[in-house]
KOLGU-4560 file (N, C-alpha, C; in nm, 3 decimals, padded with zeros to 5 digits):
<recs>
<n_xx: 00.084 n_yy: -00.118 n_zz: 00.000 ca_xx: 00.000 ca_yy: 00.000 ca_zz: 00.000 c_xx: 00.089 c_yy: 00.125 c_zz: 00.000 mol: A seq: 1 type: UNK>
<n_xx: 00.052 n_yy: 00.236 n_zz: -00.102 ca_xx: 00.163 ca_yy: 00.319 ca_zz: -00.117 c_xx: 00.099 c_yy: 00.431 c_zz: 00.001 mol: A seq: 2 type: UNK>
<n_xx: 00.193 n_yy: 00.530 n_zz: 00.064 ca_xx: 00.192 ca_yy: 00.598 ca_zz: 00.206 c_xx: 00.226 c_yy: 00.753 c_zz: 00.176 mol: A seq: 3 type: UNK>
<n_xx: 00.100 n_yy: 00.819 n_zz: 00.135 ca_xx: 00.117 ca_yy: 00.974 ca_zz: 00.152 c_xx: 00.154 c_yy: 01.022 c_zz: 00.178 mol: A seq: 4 type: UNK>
<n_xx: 00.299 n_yy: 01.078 n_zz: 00.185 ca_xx: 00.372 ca_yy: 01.133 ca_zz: 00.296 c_xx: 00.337 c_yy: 01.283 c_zz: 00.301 mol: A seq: 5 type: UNK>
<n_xx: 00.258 n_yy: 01.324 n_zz: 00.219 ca_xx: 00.219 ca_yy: 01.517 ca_zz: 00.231 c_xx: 00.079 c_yy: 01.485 c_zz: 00.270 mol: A seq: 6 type: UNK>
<n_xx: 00.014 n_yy: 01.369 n_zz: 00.315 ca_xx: -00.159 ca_yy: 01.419 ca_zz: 00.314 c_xx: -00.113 c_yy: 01.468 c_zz: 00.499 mol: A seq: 7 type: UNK>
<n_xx: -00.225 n_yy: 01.539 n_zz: 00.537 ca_xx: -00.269 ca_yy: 01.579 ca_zz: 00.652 c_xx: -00.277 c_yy: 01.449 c_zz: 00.787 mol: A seq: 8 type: UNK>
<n_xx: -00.240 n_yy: 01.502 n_zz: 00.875 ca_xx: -00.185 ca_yy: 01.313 ca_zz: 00.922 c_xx: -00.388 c_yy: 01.393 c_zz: 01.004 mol: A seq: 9 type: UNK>
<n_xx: -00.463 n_yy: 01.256 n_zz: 01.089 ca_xx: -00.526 ca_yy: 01.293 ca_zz: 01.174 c_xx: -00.534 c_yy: 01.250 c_zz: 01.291 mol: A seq: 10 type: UNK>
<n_xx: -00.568 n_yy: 01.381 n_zz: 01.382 ca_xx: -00.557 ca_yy: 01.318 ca_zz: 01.530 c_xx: -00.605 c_yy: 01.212 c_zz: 01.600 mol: A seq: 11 type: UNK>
<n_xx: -00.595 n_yy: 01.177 n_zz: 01.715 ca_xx: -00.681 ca_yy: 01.041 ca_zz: 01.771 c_xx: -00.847 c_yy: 01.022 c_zz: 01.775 mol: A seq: 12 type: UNK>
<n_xx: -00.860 n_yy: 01.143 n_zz: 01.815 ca_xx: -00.996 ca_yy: 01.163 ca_zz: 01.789 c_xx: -01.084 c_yy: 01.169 c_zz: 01.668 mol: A seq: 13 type: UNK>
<n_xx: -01.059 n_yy: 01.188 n_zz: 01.593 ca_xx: -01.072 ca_yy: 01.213 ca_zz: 01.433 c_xx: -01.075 c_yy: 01.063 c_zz: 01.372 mol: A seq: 14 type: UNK>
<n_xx: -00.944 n_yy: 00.954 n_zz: 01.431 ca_xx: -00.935 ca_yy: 00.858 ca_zz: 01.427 c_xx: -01.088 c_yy: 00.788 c_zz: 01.459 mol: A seq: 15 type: UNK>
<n_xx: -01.092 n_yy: 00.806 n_zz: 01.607 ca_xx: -01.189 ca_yy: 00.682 ca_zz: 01.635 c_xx: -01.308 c_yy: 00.729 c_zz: 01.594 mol: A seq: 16 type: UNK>
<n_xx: -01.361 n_yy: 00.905 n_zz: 01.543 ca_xx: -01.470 ca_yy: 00.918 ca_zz: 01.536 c_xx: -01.498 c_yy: 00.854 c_zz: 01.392 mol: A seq: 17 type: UNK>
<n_xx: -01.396 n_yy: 00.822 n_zz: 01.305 ca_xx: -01.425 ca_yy: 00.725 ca_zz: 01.165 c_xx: -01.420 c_yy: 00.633 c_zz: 01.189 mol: A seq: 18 type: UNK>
<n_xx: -01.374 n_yy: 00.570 n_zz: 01.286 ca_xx: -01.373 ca_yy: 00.404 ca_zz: 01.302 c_xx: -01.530 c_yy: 00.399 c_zz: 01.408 mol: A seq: 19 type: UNK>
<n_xx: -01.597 n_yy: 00.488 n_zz: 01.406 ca_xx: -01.708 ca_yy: 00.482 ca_zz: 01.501 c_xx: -01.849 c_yy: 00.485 c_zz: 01.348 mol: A seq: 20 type: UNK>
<n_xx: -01.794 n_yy: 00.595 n_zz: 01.279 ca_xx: -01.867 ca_yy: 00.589 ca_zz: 01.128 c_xx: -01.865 c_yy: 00.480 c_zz: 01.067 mol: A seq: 21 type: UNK>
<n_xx: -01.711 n_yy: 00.444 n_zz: 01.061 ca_xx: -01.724 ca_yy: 00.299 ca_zz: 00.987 c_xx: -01.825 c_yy: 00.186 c_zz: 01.056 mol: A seq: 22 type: UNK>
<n_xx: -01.812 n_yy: 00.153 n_zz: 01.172 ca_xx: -01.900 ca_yy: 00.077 ca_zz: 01.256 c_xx: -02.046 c_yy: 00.066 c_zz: 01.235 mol: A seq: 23 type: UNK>
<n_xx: -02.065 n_yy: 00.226 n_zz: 01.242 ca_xx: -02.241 ca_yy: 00.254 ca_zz: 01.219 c_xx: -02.265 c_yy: 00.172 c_zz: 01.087 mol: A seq: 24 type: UNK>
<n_xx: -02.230 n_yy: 00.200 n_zz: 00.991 ca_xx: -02.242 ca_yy: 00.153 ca_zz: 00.868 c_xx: -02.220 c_yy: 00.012 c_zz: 00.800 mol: A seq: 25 type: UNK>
<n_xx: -02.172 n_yy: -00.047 n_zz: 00.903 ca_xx: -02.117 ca_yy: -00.188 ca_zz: 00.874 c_xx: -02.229 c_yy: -00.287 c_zz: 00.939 mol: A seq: 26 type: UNK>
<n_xx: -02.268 n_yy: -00.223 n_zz: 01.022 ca_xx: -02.414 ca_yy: -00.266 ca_zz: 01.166 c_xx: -02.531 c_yy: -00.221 c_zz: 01.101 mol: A seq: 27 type: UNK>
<n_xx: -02.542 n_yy: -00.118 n_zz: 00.998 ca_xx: -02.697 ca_yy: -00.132 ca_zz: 00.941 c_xx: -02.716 c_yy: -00.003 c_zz: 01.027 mol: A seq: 28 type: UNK>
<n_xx: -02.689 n_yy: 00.069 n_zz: 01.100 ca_xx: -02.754 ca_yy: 00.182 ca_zz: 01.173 c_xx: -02.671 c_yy: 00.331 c_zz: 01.122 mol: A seq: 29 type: UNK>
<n_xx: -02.854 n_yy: 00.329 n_zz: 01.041 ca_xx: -02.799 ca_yy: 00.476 ca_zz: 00.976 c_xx: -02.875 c_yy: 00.545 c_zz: 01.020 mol: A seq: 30 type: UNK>
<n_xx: -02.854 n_yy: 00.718 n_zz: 00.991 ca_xx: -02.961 ca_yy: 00.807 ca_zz: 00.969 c_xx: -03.070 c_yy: 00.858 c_zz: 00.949 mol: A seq: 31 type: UNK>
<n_xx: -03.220 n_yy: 00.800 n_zz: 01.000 ca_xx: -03.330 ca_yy: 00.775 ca_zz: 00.986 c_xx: -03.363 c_yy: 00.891 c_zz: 00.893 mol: A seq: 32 type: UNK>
<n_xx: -03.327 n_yy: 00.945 n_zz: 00.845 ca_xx: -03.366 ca_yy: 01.088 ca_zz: 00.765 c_xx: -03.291 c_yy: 01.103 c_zz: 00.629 mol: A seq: 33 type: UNK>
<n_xx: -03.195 n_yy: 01.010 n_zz: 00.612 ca_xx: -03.076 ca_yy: 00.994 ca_zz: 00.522 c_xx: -03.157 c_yy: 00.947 c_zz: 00.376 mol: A seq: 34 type: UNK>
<n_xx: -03.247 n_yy: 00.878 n_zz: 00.396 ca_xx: -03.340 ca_yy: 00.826 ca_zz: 00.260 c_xx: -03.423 c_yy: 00.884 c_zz: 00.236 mol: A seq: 35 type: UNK>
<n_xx: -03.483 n_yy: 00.959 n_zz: 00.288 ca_xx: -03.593 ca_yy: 01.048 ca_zz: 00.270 c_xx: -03.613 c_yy: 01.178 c_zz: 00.134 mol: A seq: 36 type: UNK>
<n_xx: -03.657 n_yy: 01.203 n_zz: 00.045 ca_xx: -03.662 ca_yy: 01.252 ca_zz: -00.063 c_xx: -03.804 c_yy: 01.435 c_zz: -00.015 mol: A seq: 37 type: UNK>
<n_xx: -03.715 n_yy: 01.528 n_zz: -00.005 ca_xx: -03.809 ca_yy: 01.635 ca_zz: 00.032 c_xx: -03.871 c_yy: 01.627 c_zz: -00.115 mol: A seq: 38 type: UNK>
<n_xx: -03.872 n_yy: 01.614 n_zz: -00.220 ca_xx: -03.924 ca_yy: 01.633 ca_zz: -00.319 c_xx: -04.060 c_yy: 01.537 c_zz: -00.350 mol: A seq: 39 type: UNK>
<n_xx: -04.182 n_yy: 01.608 n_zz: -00.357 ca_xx: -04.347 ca_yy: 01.469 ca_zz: -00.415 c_xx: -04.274 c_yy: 01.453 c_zz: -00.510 mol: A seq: 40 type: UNK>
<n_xx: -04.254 n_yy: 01.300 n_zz: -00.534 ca_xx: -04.266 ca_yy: 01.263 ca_zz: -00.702 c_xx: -04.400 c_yy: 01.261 c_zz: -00.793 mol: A seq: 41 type: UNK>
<n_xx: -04.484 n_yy: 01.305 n_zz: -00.765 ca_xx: -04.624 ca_yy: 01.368 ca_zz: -00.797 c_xx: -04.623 c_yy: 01.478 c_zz: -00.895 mol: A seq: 42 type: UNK>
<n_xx: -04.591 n_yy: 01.608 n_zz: -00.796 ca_xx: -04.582 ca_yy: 01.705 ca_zz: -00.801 c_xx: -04.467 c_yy: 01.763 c_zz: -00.961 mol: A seq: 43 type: UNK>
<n_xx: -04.354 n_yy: 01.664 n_zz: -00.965 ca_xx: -04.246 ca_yy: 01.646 ca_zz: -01.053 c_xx: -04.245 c_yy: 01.563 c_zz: -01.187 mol: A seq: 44 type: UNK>
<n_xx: -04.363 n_yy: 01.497 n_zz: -01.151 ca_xx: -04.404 ca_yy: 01.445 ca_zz: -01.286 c_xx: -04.547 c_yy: 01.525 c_zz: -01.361 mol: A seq: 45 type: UNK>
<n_xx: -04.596 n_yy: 01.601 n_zz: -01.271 ca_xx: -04.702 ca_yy: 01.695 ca_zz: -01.322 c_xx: -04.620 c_yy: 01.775 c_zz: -01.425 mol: A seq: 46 type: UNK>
<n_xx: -04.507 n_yy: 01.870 n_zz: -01.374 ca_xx: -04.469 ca_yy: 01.945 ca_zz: -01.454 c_xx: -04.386 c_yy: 01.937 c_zz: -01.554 mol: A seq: 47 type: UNK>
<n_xx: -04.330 n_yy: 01.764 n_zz: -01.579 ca_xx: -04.230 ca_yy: 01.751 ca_zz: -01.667 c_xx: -04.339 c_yy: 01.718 c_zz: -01.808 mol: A seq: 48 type: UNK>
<n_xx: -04.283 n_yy: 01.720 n_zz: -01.942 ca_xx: -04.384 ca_yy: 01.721 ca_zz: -02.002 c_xx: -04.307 c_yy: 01.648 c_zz: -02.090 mol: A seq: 49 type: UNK>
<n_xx: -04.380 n_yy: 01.557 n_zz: -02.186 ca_xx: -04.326 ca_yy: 01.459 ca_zz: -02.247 c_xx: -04.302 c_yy: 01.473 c_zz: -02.400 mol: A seq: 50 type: UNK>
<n_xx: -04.175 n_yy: 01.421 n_zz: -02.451 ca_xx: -04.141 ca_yy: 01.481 ca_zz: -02.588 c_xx: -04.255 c_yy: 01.436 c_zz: -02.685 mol: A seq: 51 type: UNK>
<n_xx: -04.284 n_yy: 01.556 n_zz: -02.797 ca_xx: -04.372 ca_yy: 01.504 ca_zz: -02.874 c_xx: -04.524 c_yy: 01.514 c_zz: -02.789 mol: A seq: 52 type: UNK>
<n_xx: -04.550 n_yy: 01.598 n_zz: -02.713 ca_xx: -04.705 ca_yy: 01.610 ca_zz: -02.653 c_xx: -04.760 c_yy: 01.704 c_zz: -02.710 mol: A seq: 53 type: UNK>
<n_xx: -04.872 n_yy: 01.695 n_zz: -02.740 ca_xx: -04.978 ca_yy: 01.806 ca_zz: -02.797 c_xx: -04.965 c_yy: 01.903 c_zz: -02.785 mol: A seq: 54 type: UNK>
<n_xx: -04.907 n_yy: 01.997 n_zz: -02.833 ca_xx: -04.881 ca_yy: 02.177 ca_zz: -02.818 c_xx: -04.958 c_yy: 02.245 c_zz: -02.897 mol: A seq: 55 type: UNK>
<n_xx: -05.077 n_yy: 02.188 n_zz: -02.968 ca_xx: -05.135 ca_yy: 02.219 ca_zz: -03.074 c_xx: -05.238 c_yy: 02.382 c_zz: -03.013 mol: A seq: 56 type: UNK>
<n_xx: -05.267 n_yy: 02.363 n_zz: -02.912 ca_xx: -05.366 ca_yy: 02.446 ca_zz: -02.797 c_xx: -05.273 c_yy: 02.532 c_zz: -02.774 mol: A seq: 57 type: UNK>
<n_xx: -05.133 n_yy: 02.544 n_zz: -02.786 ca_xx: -05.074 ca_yy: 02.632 ca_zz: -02.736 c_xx: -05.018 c_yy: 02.757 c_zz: -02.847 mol: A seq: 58 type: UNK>
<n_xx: -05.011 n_yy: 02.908 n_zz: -02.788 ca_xx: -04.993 ca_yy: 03.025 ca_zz: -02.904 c_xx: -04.807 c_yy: 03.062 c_zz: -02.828 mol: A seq: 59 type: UNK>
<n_xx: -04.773 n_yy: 03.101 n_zz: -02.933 ca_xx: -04.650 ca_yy: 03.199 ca_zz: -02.869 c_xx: -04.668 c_yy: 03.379 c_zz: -02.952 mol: A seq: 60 type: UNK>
<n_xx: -04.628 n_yy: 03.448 n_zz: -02.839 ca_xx: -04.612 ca_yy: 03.566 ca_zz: -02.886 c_xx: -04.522 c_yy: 03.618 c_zz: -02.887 mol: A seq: 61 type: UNK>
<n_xx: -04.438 n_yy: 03.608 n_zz: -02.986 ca_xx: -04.311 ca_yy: 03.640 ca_zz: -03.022 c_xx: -04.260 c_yy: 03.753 c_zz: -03.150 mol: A seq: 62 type: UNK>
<n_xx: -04.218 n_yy: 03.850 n_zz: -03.100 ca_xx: -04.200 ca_yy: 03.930 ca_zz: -03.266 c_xx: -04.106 c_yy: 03.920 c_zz: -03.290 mol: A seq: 63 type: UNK>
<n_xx: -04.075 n_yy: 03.874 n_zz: -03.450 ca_xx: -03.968 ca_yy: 03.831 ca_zz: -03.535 c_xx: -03.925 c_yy: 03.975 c_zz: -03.573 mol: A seq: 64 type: UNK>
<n_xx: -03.757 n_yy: 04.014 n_zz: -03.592 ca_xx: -03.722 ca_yy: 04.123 ca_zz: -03.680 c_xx: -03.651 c_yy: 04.077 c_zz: -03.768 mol: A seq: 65 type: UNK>
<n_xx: -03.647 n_yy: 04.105 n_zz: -03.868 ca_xx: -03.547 ca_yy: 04.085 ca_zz: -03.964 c_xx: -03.424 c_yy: 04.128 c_zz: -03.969 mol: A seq: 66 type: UNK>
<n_xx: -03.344 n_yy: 04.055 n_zz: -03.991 ca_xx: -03.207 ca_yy: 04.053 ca_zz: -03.987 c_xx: -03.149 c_yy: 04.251 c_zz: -04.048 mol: A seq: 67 type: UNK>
<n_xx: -03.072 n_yy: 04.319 n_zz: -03.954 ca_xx: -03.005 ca_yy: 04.414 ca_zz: -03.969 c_xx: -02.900 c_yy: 04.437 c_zz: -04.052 mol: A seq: 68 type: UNK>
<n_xx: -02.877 n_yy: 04.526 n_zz: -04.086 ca_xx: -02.742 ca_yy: 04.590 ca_zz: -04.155 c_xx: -02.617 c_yy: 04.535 c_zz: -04.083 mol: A seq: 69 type: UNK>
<n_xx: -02.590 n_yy: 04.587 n_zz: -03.961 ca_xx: -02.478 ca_yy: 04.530 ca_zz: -03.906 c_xx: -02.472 c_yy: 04.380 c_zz: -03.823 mol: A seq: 70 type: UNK>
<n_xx: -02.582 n_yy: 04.330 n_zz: -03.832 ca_xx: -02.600 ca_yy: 04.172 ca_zz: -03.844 c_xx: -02.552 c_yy: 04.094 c_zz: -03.933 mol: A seq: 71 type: UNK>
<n_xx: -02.466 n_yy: 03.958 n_zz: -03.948 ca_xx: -02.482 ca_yy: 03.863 ca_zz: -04.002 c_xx: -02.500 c_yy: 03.759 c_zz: -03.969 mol: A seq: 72 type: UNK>
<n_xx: -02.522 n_yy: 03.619 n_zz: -04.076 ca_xx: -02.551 ca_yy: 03.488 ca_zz: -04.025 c_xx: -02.433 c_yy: 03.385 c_zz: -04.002 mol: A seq: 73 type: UNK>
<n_xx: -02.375 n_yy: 03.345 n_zz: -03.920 ca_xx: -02.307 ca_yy: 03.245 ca_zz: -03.913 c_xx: -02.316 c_yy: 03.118 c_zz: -03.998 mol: A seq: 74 type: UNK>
<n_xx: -02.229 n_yy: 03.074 n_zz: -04.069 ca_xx: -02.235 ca_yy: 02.974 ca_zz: -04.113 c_xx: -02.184 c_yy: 02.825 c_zz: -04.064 mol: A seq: 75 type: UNK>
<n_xx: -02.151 n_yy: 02.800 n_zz: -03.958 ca_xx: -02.132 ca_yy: 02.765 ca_zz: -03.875 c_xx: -02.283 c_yy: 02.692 c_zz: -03.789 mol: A seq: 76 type: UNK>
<n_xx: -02.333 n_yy: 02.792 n_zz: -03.708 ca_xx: -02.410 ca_yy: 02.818 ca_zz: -03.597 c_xx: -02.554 c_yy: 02.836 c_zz: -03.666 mol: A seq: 77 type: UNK>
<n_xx: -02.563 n_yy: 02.922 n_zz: -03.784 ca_xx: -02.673 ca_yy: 02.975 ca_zz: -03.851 c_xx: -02.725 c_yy: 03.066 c_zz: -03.743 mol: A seq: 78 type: UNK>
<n_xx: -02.656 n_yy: 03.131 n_zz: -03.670 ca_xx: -02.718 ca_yy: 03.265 ca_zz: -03.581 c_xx: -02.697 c_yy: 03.356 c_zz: -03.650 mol: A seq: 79 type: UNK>
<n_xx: -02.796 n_yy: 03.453 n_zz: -03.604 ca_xx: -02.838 ca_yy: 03.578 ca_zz: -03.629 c_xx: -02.692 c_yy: 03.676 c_zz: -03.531 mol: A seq: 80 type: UNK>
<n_xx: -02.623 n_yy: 03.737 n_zz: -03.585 ca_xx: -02.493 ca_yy: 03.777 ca_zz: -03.475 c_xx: -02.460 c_yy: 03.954 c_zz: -03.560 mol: A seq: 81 type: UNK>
<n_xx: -02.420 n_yy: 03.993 n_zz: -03.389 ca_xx: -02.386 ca_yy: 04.126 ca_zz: -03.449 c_xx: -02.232 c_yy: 04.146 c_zz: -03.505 mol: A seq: 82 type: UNK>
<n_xx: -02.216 n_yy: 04.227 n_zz: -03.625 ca_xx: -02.091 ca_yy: 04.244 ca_zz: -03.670 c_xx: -01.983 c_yy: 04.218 c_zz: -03.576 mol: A seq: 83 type: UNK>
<n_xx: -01.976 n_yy: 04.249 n_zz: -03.489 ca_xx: -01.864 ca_yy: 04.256 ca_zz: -03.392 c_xx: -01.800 c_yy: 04.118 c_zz: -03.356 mol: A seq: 84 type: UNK>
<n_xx: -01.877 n_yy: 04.049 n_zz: -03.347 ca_xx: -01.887 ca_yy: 03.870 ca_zz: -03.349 c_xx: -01.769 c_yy: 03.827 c_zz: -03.449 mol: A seq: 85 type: UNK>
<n_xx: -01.800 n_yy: 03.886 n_zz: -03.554 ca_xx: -01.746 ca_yy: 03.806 ca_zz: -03.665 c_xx: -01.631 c_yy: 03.779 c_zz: -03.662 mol: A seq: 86 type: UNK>
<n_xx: -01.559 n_yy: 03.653 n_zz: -03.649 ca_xx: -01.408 ca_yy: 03.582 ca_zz: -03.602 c_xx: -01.334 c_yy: 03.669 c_zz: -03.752 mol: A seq: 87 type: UNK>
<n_xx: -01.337 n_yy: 03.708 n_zz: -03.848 ca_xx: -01.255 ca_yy: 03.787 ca_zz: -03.922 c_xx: -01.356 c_yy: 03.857 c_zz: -04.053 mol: A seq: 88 type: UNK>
<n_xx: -01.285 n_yy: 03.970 n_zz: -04.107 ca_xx: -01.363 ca_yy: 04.016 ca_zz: -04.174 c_xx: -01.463 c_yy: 03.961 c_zz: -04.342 mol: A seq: 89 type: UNK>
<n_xx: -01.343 n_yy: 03.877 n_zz: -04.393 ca_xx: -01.395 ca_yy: 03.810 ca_zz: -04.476 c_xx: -01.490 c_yy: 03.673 c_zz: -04.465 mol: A seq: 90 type: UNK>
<n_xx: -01.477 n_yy: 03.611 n_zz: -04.368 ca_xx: -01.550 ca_yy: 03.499 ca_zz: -04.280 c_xx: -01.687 c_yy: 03.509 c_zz: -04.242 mol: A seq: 91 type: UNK>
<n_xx: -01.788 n_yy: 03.428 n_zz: -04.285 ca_xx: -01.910 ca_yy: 03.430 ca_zz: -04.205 c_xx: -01.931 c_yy: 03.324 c_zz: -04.094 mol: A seq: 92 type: UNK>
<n_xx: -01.823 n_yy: 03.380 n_zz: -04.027 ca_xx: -01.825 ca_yy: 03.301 ca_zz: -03.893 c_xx: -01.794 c_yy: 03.362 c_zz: -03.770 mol: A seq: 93 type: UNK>
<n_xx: -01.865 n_yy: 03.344 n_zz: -03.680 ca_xx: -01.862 ca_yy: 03.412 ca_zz: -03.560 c_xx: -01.757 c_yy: 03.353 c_zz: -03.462 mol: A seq: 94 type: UNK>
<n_xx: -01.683 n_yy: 03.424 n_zz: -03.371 ca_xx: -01.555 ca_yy: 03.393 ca_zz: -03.283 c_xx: -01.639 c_yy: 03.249 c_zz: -03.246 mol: A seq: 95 type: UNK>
<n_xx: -01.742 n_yy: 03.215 n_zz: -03.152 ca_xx: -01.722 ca_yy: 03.056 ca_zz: -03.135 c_xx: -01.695 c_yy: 02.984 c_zz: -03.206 mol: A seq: 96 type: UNK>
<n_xx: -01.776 n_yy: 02.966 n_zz: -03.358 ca_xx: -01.730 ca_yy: 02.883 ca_zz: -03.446 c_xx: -01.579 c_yy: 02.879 c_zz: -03.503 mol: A seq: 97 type: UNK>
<n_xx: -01.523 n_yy: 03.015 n_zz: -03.529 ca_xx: -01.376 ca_yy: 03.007 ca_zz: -03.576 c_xx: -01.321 c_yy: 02.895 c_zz: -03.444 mol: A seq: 98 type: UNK>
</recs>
């Protein structure tokens, strides 16, 4: 077994209070509160919603602008990006993609 010679040595106490942890755990006596889940799994499956579910009932209100003067599109990414982005001048590619 290879022997740490830089880890943190620990005191006696420190000692037996892990060899007192180890014990608990070896005997079956744990933390009566240790399994317990604060979360309803009810409540968490109400709001998750499943791929491909009916969105047909649903509107978005969203206003589209059309692409600007000092905007271009990445070719890369296909984003909508402001000039400043652009990884070089002749390039339609924005610094992430370069």
């Amino acid at each position: 077994m290879a022997t740490d010679y830089d880890a943190s040595r620990k005191t006696e106490d420190e000692q037996k209070e892990q060899s007192l942890e180890a014990r608990r755990l070896t005997s079956g006596e744990l933390d009566k509160t240790s399994g317990k889940v604060d979360e309803d799994e009810t409540e968490a499956a109400e709001a998750y919603e499943l791929p491909g579910a009916d969105l047909s009932h649903e509107t978005l209100d969203i206003e589209v602008t059309p692409k600007q003067a000092d905007e271009f599109t990445c070719t890369g990414c296909f984003l909508v990006q402001h000039k400043s982005r652009r990884a070089s001048p002749t390039a339609d590619l924005c610094i992430d993609c370069a």
